[in-house]
C-alpha positions, 0 to 999 in steps of 0.5 A: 506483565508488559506482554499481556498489557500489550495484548489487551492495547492492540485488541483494543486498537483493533476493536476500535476500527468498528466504532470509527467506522460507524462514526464515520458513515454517520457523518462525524469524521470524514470518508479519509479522516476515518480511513487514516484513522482506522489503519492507524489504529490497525498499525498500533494494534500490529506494533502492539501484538509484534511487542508482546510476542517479542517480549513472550518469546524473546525474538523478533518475530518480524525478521525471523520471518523475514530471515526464514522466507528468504532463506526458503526461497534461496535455499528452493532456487539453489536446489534447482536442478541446473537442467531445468535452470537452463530450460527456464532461461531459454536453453543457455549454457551451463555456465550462463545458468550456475552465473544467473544462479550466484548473481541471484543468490547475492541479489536476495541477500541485498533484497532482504536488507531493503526488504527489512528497512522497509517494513515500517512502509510496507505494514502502513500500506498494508494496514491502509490499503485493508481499511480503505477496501473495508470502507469501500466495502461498506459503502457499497453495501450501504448503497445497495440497502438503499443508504445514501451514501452520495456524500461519501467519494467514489473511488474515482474521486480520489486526487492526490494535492500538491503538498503530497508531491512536495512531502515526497520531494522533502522525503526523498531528499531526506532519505538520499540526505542524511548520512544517519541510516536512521534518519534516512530509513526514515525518510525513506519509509515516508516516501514509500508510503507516499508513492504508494498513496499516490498509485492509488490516486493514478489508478483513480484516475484511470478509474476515471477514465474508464468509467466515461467509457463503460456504464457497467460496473461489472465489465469495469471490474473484468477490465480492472482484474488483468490492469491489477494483476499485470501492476503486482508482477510489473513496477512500470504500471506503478510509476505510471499511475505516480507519474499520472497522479503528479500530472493530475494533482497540477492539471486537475484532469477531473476538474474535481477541485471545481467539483469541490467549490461548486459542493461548498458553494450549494452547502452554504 
């Protein structure tokens, strides 16, 4: 009974995406209030579906998965032939390649556990990032049918304010704080999420700049693919982008926070 009044909540948090979007383009929330509203809705209906597979099958279902992935992989690198291990490495000694095999064998133990405590994070993100591409999406497409969508942000636009960076300190503080691992992990979740909210507006920025350089939407994209790409194998383009969005929330390199007075002004 409870897993079935589980499974009608998140379908119908996950049908409520389409009347907030439309909403949104109508102009009855505004472009971020529909996108938090939107991936809320997606996060419930997630928690939801989780809950009443849970309760159908008496697992969790979240770390199953996560317990069966890594074990996967490690099970896949410990049966790596120790000839080819050394290949890889750059032709190191046996013991040089059965060392680097141990020591990540243990290291996927520990990412697991900070894998799993962050699993909160990780599905906010998810579901945020998935309804911020569908309203771009939109928009785009609007706008090829001739709509105006002038009114919405271009992805550009997007500045992260100075309560963000104060939230993150708070949450950082909290996380590395409190002795209680939940209200740690918490914390810790909190600013994960912030961090990557904050990629997003240093990727803005670099949007930005590459938009005074090049006209063309298309060679921006050819020149957005390799910078994303390179961002998902290297966490040093995402501390830049944070770094970037931290400097730009105190200097304003857009000047859009005038952009916004100068828009309210001509609305009054």
């Amino acid at each position: 009974m409870i897993s079935t009044i589980l499974s009608i909540i998140s379908f119908i948090m996950l049908v409520s995406v389409i009347p907030i979007m439309v909403l949104t383009f109508r102009g009855r929330f505004q472009f971020m209030q529909g996108v938090l509203l939107s991936a809320g809705a997606m996060v419930l209906s997630f928690v939801a579906s989780v809950s009443s597979f849970n309760k159908q099958t008496g697992q969790n279902i979240i770390n199953l998965v996560i317990n069966e992935s890594f074990d996967q992989i490690k099970q896949t690198f410990q049966a790596l032939p120790i000839q080819q291990l050394q290949k890889m490495l750059g032709n190191v000694t046996v013991e040089q390649a059965q060392a680097y095999q141990r020591d990540l064998s243990n290291a996927l133990g520990s990412y697991m556990e900070i894998y799993t405590l962050l699993i909160p994070a990780v599905m906010i993100l998810s579901m945020l990032s998935i309804s911020f591409g569908a309203f771009m999406l939109v928009k785009v497409v609007l706008g090829l049918f001739k709509f105006d969508v002038s009114k919405f942000p271009m992805f550009s636009e997007f500045k992260a304010s100075k309560s963000i960076i104060i939230a993150l300190c708070v949450s950082l503080i909290g996380a590395f704080s409190f002795t209680i691992d939940t209200i740690s992990a918490a914390f810790l979740n909190i600013a994960v999420v912030i961090i990557g909210v904050m990629v997003i507006c240093g990727f803005s920025l670099l949007d930005f700049k590459i938009r005074e350089k090049v006209d063309n939407s298309w060679v921006r994209l050819l020149i957005h693919l390799p910078i994303i790409i390179l961002g998902l194998f290297s966490p040093l383009l995402a501390y830049l982008c944070v770094f970037a969005s931290i400097l730009d929330s105190f200097f304003d390199f857009r000047k859009l926070s005038k952009k916004g007075s100068e828009e309210d002004e001509n609305g009054e």
